[in-house]
N, C-alpha and C positions, 0 to 999 in steps of 0.2 A: 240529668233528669232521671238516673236509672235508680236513686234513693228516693224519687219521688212517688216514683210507680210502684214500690213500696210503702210510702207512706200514703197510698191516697186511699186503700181499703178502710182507712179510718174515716174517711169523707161519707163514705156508702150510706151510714144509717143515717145521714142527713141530710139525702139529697134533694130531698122536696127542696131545702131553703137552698141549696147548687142552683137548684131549677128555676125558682123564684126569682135569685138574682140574676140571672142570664137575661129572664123573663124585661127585669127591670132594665139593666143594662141596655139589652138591646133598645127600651124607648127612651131612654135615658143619649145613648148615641145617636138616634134620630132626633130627637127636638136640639141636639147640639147644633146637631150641622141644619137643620129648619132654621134656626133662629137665627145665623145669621144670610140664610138667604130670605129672610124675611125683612131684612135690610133695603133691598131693592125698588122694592114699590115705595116704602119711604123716603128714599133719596130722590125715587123719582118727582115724588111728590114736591121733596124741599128746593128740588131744582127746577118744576114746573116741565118735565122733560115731556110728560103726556099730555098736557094740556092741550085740549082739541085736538089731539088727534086720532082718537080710538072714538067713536061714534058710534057703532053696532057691535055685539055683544062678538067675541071671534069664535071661529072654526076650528077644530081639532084638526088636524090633517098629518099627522105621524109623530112619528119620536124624532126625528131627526126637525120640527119644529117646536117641538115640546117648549124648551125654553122662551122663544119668541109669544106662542099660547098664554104661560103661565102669567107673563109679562102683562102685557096687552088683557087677559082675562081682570087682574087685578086693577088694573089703570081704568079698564074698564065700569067694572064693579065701585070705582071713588071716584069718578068721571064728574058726574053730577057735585057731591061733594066738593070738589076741587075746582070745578067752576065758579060753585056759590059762595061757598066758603074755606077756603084754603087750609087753617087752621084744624075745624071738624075732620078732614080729610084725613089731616095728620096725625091727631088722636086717636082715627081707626087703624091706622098702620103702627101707631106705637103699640097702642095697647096689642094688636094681634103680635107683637115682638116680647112684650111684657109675659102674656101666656105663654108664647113658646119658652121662655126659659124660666116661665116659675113651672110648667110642667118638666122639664130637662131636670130640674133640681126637686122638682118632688121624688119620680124616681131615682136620682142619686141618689137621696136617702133611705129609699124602700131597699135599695141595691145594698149600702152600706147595713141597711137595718136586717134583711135575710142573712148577709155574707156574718152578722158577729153568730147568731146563732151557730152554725157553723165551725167555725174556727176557733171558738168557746168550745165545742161538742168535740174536735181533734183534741184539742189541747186536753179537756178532762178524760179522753179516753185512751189516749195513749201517754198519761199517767198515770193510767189505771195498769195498762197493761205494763209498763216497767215496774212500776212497783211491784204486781204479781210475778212478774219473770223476777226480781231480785229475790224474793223471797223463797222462789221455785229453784231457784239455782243453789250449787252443793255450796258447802263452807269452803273449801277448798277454791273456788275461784276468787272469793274474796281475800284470800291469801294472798294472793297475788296483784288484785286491781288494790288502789288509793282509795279509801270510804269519801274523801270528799273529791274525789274524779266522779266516781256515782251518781254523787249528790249534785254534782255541776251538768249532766245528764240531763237527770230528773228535774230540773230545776232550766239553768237558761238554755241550755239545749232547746231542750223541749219549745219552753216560748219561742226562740229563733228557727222553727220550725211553723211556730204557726202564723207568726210575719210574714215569712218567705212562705206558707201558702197563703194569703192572703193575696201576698204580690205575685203568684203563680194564676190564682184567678182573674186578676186586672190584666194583667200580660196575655190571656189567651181569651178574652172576654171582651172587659168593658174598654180597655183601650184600641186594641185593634177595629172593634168595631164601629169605636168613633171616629177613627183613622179611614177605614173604608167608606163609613157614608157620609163623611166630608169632602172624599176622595172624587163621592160621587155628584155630589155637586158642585164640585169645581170643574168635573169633568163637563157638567152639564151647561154649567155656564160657560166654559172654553177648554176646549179638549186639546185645541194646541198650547195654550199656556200650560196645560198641566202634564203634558208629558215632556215640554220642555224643563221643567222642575223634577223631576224623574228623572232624571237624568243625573244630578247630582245629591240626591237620597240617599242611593247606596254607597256613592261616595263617604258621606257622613257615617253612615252606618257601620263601616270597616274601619274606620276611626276610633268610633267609640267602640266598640267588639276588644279595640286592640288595649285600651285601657285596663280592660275587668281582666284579663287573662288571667292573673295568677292572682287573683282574689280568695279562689278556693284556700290555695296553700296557706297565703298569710291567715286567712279565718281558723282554717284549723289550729293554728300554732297559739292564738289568742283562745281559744277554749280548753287547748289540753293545758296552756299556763291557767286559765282561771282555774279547773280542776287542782291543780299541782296547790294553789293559796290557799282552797277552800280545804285542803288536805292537811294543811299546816295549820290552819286553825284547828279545825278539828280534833289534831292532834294536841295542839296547846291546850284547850278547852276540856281535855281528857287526862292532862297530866301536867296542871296547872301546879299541882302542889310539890311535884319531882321538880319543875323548873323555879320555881322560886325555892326552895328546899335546897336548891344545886345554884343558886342564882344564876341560872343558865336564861334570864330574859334578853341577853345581848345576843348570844349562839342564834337562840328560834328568832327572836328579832331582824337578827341578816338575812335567814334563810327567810323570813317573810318578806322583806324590803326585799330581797332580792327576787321573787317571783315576783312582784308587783312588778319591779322597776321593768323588767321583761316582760310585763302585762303589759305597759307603759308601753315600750319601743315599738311593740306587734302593731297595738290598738292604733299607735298613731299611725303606720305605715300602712294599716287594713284602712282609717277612715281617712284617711288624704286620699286612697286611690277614689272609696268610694264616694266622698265628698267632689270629686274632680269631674266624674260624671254628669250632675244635674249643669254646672256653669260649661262644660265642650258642648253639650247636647244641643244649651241655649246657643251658644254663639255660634256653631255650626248652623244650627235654624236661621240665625238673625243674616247668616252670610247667604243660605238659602234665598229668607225674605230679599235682600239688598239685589239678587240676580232677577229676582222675580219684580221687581220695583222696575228694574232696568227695560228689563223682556215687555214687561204688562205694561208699563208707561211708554212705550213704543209703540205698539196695539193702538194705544188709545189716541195720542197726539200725533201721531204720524201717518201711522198706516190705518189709523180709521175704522180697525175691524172688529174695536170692543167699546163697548158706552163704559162712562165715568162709576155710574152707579154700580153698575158689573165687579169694575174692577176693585171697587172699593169691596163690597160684597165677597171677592176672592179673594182679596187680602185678608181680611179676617176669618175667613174660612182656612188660609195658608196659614195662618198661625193660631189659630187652631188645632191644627195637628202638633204644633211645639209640645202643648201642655202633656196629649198622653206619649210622645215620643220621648219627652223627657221620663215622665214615668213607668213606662215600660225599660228605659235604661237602668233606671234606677230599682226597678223591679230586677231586672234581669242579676244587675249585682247584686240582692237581696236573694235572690234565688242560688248563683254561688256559696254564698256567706253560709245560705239555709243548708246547702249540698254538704257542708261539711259539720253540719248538728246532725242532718239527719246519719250520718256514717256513720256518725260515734254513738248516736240511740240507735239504732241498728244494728250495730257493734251484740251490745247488750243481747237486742230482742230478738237476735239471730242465736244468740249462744247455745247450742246443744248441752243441755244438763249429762254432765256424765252418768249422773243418777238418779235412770225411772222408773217405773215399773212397768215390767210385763206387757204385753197383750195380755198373758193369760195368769197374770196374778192374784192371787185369792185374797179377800180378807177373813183374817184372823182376830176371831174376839177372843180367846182365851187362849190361857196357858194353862198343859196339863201336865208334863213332864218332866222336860229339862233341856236346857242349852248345851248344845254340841259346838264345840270351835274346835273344828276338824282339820288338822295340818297346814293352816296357813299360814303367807307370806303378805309380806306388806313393805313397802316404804313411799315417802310424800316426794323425792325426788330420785336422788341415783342411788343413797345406799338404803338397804334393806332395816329398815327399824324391827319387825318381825320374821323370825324364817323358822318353818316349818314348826307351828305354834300350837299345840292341843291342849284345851280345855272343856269339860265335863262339869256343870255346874246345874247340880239334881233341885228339882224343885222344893222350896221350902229352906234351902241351904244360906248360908253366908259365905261366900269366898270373898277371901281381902287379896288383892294384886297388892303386894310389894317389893320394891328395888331402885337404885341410884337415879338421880333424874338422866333421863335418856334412856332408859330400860324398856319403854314400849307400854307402860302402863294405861296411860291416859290414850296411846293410840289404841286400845284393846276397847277404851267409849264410844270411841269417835266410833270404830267399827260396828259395837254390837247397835249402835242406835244409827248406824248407815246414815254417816254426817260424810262419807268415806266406806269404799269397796274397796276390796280386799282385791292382794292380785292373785293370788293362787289361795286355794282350800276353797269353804265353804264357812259360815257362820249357821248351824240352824237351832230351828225352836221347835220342839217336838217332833224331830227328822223333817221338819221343812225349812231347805232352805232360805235365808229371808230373803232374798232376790224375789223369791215366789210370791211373797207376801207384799202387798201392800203399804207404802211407807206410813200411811196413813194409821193403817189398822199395828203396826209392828212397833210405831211410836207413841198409840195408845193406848199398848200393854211397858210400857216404860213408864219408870217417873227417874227425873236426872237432878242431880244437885250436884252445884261445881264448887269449884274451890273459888272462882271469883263470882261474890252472889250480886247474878244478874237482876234489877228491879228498874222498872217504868217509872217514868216520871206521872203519876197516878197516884191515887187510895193505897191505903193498906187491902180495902175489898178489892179493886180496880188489880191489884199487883197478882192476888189469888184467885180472880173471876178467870184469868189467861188458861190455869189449869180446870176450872170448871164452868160455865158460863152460865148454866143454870143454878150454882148452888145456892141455898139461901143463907142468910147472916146466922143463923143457929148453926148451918154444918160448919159455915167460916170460921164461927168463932172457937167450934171444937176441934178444928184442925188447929187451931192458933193454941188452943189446949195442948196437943198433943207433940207440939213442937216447941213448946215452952217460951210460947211469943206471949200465949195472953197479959202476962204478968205484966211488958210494958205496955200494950196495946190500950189495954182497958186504960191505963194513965195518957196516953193522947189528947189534943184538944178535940178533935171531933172522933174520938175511939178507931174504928174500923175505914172513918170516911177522910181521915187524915192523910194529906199527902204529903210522901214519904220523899218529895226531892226528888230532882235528876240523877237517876242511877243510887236512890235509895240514900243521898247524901245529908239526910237530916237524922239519921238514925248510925248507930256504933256498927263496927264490923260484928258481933255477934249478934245483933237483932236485927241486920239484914239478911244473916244466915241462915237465923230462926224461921224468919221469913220464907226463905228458898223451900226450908223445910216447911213450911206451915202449906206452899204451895206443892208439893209433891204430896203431901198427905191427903189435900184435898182431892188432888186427881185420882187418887186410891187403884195405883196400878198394881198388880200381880208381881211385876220385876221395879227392882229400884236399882238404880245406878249413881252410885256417890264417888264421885271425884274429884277427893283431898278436899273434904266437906270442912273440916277440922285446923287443915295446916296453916292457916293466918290468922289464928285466934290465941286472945290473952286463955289462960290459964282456968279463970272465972268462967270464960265464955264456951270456953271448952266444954268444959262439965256441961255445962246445960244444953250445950248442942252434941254434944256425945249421949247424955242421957233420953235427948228426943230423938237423936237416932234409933238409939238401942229402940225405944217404944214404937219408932216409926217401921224398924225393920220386921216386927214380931208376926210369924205367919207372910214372910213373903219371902220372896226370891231376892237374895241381894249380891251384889257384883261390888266390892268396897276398895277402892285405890286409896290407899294408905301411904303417907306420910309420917305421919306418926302414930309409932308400931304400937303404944299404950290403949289405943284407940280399938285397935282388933283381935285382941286377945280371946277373946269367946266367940271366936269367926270358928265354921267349919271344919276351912280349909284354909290354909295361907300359903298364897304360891308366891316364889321369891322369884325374882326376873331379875335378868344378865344381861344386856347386848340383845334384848328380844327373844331372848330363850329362858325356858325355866330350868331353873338351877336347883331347888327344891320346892319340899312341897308337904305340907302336913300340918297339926295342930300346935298351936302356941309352946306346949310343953314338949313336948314330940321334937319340935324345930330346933327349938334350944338345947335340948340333951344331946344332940349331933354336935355340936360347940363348930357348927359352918358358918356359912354366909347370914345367915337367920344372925344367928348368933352373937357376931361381928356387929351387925347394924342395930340389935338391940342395947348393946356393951356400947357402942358411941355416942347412941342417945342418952344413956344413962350416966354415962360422964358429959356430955353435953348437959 
């Protein structure tokens, strides 16, 4: 229950329909157990049990005659009836049996009809709120988790969370309480029979307890395997063309079969226990009912101390209680099962972001100066990918980062757009730290283009609205200008409203690049950051993504990770990186005439 009391702040903004259904439940539990003491005067009737003998209307005289009262009041009240016409009598005691359970099942439904509100309103808001925690959380933790364990989260997590509250609300609600005022009038009708049945209750009830035990466990183990298949698609479906390319469908094939078939073994060992539940509950009940047959048909035959109509009237009311004790079992192992979704979305929505901002963080609209990367270190696990790192990159400038892959270049992005903090130094923007700054306002003076160009399954407008959300089709199309996209663009079947495919797949590696660029120019930041914008392009595609860089970078600040050194030749500065250190440092011509490491890596490409 300790994942629940966590998850029930999601219930709060809907508790009027909480209220409602309670509301209903509880009359929903009262005409339950009415209806069948409303049994009584009708048996009496078909057995003629009152006939002549209640004559004057009876006296109330306490509780402790209550039952005799109610008896005699009714018999009373069909007295006439039942003399004249037998039949009539019996019509009025049916039909009062008829209303008590079309009202019993009106509010069922009222009960059912408040609780979906509800449990619709959990479900879409703490999908809201993981989705924002996903999005809120560094890159760096996704590093680590599976993309389709997430996805298994967000997805049936979540719904088995809002099952197991559903059956969290019948289990403290509408079943107990039909449990109790059924309780109540058996007790009313024989208080010795019924605490004779009490007596083997809890019996039952330590029985079935002893079944669900390790439900939790088995549950979790069938959702962290659903997670682990949905992880392996995801993968396939991401690198469908490496696996048929490598004819590797047999390799992901086992590893698929083989999560499933462990999906297999879990699922059937979690739903036999919980399947096992609703037939012990019954049979335990039906052995109850069999004592209670014994006990109460003694009463009646023998020792004389309960009418026929009574006891039938208590039988149905003793089984009665079956329907929600089975459901509250069966709740209860649904609550289990729930206890280990809610753990692993909680998991999530607990997660401290290693990276916030401030209390007292400022936003930053402009850049006036220059970027300072002030003697830091860095690395993503035990060794040091950067140590003791300085860089000065003056406004208005181009610096290109180049060196071997593993040299720290691409970590020196991640850094300055704080996708990733630094462990020693500082990175700042105009002598302000960006820790100070606001992620918000510090990744609104950035524009980033990667080397793998990210695109939505959307428009070509749709792919570029991300970087502006107000811009209109004339600024779109003149950033598509100046990234050398228009040329295909304009040839599309719907121009600009054309979608471009899942992950941009209906278009070449250089016009989804084009693209990347066409959205970084839209956003029209101060600072541009390109990382190895150039290095998986034909030759063709080069040139024109090289040439709409050139136009893209004109009058800004630019940070250039370089692959291929042909590309940043009229950079500023070109800083050559080692093991996360810089090794040199200087202009194209400058670098070369040293005949060093510059040097070396230009001399390879050009025999490459």
């Amino acid at each position: 229950m300790n994942y629940f009391k966590k998850i029930i702040r999601f219930a709060l903004p809907y508790k009027k329909f909480g209220v409602l259904n309670i509301i209903c439940n509880i009359f929903y539990a009262l005409f339950s157990a009415l209806s069948f003491v409303a049994l009584i005067p009708m048996l009496d009737v078909l057995f003629q049990k009152n006939k002549g003998e209640v004559l004057q209307e009876p006296v109330y005289s306490g509780l402790s005659s209550a039952k005799d009262y109610y008896k005699d009041y009714l018999a009373w009240q069909i007295q006439d009836y039942s003399l004249n016409d037998p039949s009539k009598a019996l019509i009025i005691v049916i039909a009062l049996v008829i209303v008590l359970f079309l009202l019993k099942n009106v509010f069922r439904y009222l009960a059912n009809f408040f609780i979906t509100f509800l449990k619709n309103g959990v479900l879409k808001d703490l999908r809201n709120e993981l989705y924002q925690k996903i999005i809120d959380l560094p890159v760096s933790f996704f590093s680590e988790k599976r993309k389709g364990d997430v996805m298994a989260r967000i997805g049936t997590d979540v719904l088995e969370i809002q099952h197991s509250f559903l059956s969290i609300l019948e289990l403290i609600v509408r079943e107990p309480l039909t449990i109790i005022f059924t309780i109540g009038m058996m007790l009313f009708i024989s208080a010795e029979l019924t605490l004779f049945v009490f007596i083997f209750i809890p019996i039952s009830g330590f029985i079935i307890s002893r079944i669900g035990k390790s439900l939790k466990k088995h549950s979790d183990r069938v959702q962290k395997e659903q997670g682990t298949f949905l992880s392996i698609l995801e993968e396939t479906l991401g690198g469908l063309k490496i696996i048929k390319g490598f004819n590797a469908e047999k390799i992901f094939g086992g590893k698929f079969r083989k999560s499933t078939q462990s999906f297999y073994k879990y699922s059937n060992s979690l739903y036999n226990r919980q399947n096992l539940a609703s037939p012990t509950s019954e049979f335990l009940g039906i052995v109850v009912i069999a004592i209670l047959l014994w006990y109460g048909g003694r009463m009646v035959l023998i020792d004389q101390t309960l009418d026929g109509s009574d006891f039938i009237a208590y039988m149905g009311l003793a089984y009665n209680i079956l329907t929600p004790a089975k459901a509250m079992s069966k709740a209860s192992y649904g609550v289990k099962k729930g206890n280990a979704a809610a753990e692993r979305v909680l998991e999530i929505l607990e997660t401290q972001s290693s990276i916030q901002d401030l209390p007292n963080a400022e936003n930053k609209e402009q850049f006036e100066n220059k970027i300072d990367i002030k003697n830091i270190s860095f690395k993503y696990e035990d060794e040091w990918v950067l140590e003791d790192f300085n860089l000065a990159v003056p406004k208005g400038h181009t610096v290109a980062l180049v060196g071997q892959s593993g040299s720290g270049k691409s970590t020196i992005a991640n850094l300055l757009t704080r996708f990733y903090d630094v462990n020693k130094g500082a990175i700042e923007i105009d002598g302000k730290d960006i820790k100070q700054i606001t992620q918000f306002s510090l990744r609104a003076l950035l524009g980033l283009v990667t080397q793998d160009s990210i695109l939505f399954n959307d428009t070509v407008k749709g792919n570029l609205l991300v970087a502006n959300e107000t811009a209109t089709d004339e600024e779109i199309i003149a950033a598509l200008k100046v990234a050398n996209a228009w040329e295909f663009v304009k040839d599309l079947p719907e121009g600009i409203d054309t979608n471009v495919g899942d992950s941009g797949n209906k278009l070449s590696g250089g016009q989804k690049q084009r693209l990347s660029i066409a959205r970084a120019v839209l956003k029209n930041p101060p600072i541009m950051i390109l990382d190895e914008a150039t290095s998986a392009l034909d030759t063709e595609s080069e040139r024109l993504v090289q040439d709409a860089l050139e136009k893209m970078m004109q009058n800004r600040t630019s940070v250039v990770i370089a692959h291929r050194l042909s590309t940043i030749q009229n950079a500023d500065s070109i800083v050559v990186l080692s093991k996360g250190k810089i090794v040199e440092q200087g202009k194209h011509q400058e670098l070369l005439a040293r005949k060093g490491v510059y040097h070396s890596l230009v001399e390879m490409q050009s025999l490459a």
